[in-house]
C-alpha positions in Angstrom: 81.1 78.5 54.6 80.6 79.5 50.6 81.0 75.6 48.8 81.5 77.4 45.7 84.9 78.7 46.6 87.4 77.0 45.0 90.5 75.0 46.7 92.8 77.5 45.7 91.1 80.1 47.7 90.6 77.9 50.7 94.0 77.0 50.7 95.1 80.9 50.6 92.9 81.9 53.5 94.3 78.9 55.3 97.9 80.2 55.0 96.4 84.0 55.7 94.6 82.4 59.2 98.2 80.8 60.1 100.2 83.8 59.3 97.9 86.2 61.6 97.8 83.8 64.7 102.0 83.4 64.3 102.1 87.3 64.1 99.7 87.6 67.0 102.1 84.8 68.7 105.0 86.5 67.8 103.7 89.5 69.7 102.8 88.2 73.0 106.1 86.5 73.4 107.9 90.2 72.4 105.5 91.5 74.7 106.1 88.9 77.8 109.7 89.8 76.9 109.6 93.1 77.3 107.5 93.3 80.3 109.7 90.7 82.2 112.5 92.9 81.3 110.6 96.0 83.0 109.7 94.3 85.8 113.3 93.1 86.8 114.2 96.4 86.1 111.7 97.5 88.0 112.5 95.6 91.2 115.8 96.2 90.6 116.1 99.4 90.6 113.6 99.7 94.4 115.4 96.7 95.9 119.4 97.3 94.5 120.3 100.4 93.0 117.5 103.0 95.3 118.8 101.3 98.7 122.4 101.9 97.2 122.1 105.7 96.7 120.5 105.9 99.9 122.8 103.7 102.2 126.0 106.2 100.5 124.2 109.1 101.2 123.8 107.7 104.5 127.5 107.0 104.9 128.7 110.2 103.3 126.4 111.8 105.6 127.8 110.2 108.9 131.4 110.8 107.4 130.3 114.8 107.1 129.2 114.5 110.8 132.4 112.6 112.0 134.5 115.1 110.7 132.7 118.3 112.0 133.2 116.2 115.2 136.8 115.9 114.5 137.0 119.7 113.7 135.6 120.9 116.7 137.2 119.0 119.0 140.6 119.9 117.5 139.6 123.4 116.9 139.0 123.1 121.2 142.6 121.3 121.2 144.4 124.4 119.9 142.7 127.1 121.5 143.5 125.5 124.6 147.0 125.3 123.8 147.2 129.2 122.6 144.7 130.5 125.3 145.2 129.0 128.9 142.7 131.9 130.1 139.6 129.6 127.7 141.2 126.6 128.9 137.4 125.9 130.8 135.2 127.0 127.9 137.4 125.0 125.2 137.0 121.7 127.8 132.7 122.3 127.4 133.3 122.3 123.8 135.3 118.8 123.9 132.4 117.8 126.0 130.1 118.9 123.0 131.7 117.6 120.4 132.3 114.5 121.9 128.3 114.2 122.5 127.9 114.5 118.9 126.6 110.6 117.6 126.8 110.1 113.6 124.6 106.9 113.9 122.2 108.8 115.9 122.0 111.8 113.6 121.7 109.8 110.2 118.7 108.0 112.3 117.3 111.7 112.6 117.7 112.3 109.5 115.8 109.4 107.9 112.8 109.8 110.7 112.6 113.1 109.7 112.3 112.6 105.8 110.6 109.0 105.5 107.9 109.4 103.6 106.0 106.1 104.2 105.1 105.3 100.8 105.7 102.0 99.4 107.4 100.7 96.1 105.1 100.1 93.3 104.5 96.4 92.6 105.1 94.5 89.3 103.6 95.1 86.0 100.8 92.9 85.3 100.0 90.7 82.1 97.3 91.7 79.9 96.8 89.1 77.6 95.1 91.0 74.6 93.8 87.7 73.1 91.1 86.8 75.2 87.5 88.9 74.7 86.9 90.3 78.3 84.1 92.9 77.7 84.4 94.0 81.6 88.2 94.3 81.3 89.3 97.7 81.4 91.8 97.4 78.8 88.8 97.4 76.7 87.7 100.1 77.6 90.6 102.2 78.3 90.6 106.1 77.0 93.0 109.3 77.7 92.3 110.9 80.6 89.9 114.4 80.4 93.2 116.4 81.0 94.5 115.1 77.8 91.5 115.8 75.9 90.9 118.8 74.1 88.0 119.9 76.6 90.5 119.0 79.6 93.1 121.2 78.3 90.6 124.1 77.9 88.6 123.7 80.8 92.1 123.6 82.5 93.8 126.3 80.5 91.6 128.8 81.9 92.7 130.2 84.8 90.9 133.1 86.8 92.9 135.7 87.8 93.1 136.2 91.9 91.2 139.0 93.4 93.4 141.5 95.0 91.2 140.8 98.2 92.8 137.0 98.4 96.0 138.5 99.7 94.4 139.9 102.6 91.4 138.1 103.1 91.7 134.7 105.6 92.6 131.4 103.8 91.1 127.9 104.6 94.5 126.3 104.4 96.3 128.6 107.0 100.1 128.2 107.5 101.8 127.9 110.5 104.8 130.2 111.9 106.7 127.7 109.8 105.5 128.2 106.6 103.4 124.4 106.5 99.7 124.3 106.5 97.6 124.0 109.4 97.1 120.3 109.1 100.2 119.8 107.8 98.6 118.2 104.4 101.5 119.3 102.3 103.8 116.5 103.9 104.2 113.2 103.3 101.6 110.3 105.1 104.5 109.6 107.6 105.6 113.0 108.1 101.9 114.3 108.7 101.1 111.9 111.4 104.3 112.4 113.0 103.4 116.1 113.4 99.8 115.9 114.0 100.8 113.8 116.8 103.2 115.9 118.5 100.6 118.8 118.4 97.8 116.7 120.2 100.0 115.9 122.7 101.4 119.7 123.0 97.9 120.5 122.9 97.1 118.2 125.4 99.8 119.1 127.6 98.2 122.7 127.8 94.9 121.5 128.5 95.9 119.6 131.7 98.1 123.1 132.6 95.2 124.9 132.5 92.5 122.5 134.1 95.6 122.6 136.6 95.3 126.1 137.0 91.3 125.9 137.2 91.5 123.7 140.0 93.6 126.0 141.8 91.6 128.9 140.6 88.6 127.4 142.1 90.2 125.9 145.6 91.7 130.0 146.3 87.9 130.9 145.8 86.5 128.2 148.0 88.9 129.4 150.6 87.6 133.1 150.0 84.3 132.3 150.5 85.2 130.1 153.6 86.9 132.7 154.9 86.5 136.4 153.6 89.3 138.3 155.4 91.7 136.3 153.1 90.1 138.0 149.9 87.5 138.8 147.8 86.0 135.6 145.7 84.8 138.3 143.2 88.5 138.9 142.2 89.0 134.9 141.5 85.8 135.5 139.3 87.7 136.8 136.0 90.5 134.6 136.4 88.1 131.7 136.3 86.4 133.2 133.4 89.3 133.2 131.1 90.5 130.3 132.0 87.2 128.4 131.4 87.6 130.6 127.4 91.0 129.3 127.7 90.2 125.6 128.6 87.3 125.7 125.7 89.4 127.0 122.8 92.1 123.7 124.0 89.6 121.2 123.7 88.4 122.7 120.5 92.1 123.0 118.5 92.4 119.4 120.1 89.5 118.0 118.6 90.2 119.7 115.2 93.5 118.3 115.5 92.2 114.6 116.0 90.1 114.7 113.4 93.1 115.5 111.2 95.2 112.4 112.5 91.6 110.3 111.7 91.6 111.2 108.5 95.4 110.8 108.5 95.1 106.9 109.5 92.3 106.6 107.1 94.3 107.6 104.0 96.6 104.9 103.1 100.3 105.1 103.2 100.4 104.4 99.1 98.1 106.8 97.7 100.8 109.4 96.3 103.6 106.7 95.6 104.4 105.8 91.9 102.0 103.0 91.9 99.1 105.3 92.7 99.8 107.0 89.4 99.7 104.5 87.2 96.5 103.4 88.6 95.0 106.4 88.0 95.7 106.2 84.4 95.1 102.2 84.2 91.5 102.0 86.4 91.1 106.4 86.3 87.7 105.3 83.7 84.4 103.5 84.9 82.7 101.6 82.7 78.4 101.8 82.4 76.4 99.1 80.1 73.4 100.4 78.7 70.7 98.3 78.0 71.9 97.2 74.3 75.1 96.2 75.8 77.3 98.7 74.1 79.6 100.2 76.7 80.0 103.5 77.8 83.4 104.4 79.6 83.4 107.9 82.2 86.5 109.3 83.3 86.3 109.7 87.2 88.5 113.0 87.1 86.3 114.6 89.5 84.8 117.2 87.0 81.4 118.3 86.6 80.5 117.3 82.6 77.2 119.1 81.1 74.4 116.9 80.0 73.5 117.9 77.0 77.9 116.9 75.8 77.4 113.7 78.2 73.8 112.7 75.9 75.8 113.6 72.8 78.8 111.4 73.5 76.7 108.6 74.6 75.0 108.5 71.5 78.0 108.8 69.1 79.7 105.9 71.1 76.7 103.6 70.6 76.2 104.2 66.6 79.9 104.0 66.2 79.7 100.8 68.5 77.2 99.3 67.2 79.0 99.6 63.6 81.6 97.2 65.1 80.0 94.9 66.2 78.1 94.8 62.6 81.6 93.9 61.5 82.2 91.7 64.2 79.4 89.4 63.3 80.5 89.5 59.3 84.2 88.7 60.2 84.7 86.2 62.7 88.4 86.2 62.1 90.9 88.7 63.5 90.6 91.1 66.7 87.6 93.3 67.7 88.7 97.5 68.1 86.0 99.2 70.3 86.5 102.8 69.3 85.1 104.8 72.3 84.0 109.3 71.4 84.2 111.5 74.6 83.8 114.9 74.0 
C-alpha cells in the first residue's frame, strides 16, 4: 500500500471497491433470478405443458379411431338393410369393426414412436466469483464449426462421383427404405427392431438346422438301405443347406453385434441435454508446464501441427500478459482470453 496517498484518494477507491462488489452482487442475484425462472420453465414445460399435448393427441387420436369404428359398423348397418343378398359379408364387417380397440391402438401408437430419450435436467449455477482454474467456464471457447476454419473446412463439400449411385454403400437400406442396422431410429426404436430381426433370424436358423437334420436322417436311411435312393442325390441338398445354415449364423451375429452396441449407447445421447453438453464440456483443457492453459475442442477433426504449435504459442504470450495484470491489480475479475486458429 502507497503511504503517500492522501485520505481523499483512499476514501475514493474505498467507495470504487464497494460499488464494484454491489454491481457484482447485483448480478448474481439477476442471474439466480433468471436461471430459477428457466429452470421452472424448464420443468414445466417436460412435466405440464409436453404431457398435455401428448395426452390430447392421444385422446383426439382414440376419438378418430372410435369414430371410424362407429362408421363402419353403421356403414355395415345399412347395407344390410338395402342388400339382404350381403347380409353375411356386412355381419363379418360388424365383427371387424367391433374388434377394433382405441386403447389398444393409441398403445400401438406410442410403442411404435417412443423414442426413449429422457428430459434434460436443470440448469446448473455457475457462480462466476470464485477463481476455479480447472472449471470449464474458464476455459470455455466456440466450437470449431463456428470458427472461421470450421466453416471452411465445412463449407467445402466434394462433389459425388457418378460411380456412388451405382457402386455398394456401407450403410445399406432395407426394402423399407431404413438402414441395415436401423441406426437412423431412435435408441428405443432401434432395439425394438434389431430384436425382432434376431429372433426372425433365429427362427430361420432352427428351420433350416430342422431341415438338415432331416436332410441327413433321409441319407442315413439311403445308405442303410440303397433300393430306397441314391445318398448322392441328398448330397446337394445338404450342401446348400450347410451355405444356407452359414450365411444365418453370420447375419445373426452381425445383427447382435448391432443390439451390443445398441445397449451400450445410452438412451440420452441425442436428447436435448446431450446438446447442450456438447457445447458446455465439447473443449478439453491441457496445462503446460508454466501453468497457462490450453483449451482443444474435441469435435473429432484432424488439426495440422504446425496451426496447433502456432495457437499454442499465441495463447501462452497473450496469457501470460494477463496474468502480468493479474499480479499488478488484485482488485476486479481475471478474463483469460484463449486464440484458436
Amino acid at each position: 500500500m502507497d503511504l503517500n496517498l492522501s485520505r481523499a484518494e483512499v476514501e475514493r477507491y474505498k467507495n470504487i471497491m464497494t460499488s464494484k462488489i454491489q454491481q457484482s452482487d447485483d448480478a448474481k442475484n439477476e442471474y439466480a433470478n433468471q436461471l430459477q425462472k428457466t429452470n421452472n420453465l424448464q420443468r414445466q414445460h417436460y412435466s405440464v405443458a409436453l404431457p398435455t399435448v401428448f395426452n390430447r393427441l392421444q385422446e383426439l387420436d382414440e376419438k378418430r379411431t372410435g369414430g371410424i369404428r362407429e362408421f363402419i359398423i353403421g356403414t355395415a348397418e345399412v347395407e344390410s338393410a338395402v342388400a339382404p343378398i350381403i347380409a353375411r359379408c356386412m355381419e363379418g364387417i360388424v365383427k371387424a369393426g367391433e374388434s377394433i380397440n382405441e386403447k389398444e391402438d393409441s398403445f400401438k401408437v406410442i410403442e411404435r414412436y417412443q423414442s426413449g430419450f429422457t428430459p434434460p435436467t436443470d440448469i446448473p449455477f455457475d457462480d462466476l466469483s470464485k477463481q476455479n482454474p480447472d472449471s470449464p467456464m474458464d476455459s470455455r471457447v466456440l466450437s470449431s464449426h463456428f470458427t472461421v476454419k470450421g466453416t471452411i473446412s465445412k463449407g467445402v463439400k466434394r462433389r459425388p462421383a457418378i460411380f456412388s449411385f451405382f457402386g455398394s454403400n456401407k450403410n445399406s437400406l432395407t426394402a423399407d427404405g431404413q438402414k441395415e442396422d436401423f441406426s437412423d431410429l431412435p435408441p428405443s426404436q432401434r432395439r425394438k427392431k434389431l430384436q425382432a430381426k434376431i429372433a426372425e433370424l433365429q427362427h430361420k436358423l432352427n428351420q433350416e438346422i430342422a431341415t438338415r437334420d432331416g436332410l441327413m436322417k433321409m441319407k442315413m436311411v439311403y445308405e442303410s438301405n440303397s433300393s430306397l435312393g441314391n445318398p448322392m442325390t441328398v448330397e446337394g441338398q445338404l450342401n446348400e443347406s450347410e451355405h444356407k445354415m452359414e450365411k444365418l449364423r453370420m447375419d445373426l451375429k452381425k445383427f447382435q453385434g448391432y443390439l451390443e452396441s445398441a445397449n451400450q449407447m445410452p438412451l440420452a445421447s441425442n436428447s436435448p441435454q446431450a446438446s447442450r453438453n456438447h457445447i458446455q464440456n465439447g473443449h478439453r483443457t491441457s496445462r503446460h508446464s508454466n501453468g497457462s492453459a490450453e483449451d482443444h475442442n474435441d469435435d473429432g477433426e484432424d488439426h495440422p501441427d504446425d496451426g496447433g504449435s502456432l495457437s499454442r504459442s499465441g495463447s501462452e504470450d497473450n496469457v501470460a500478459q494477463i496474468q502480468n495484470g493479474h499480479n499488478n491489480n488484485n482488485n476486479g475479475y481475471t478474463h483469460k482470453s484463449m486464440l484458436k486458429s
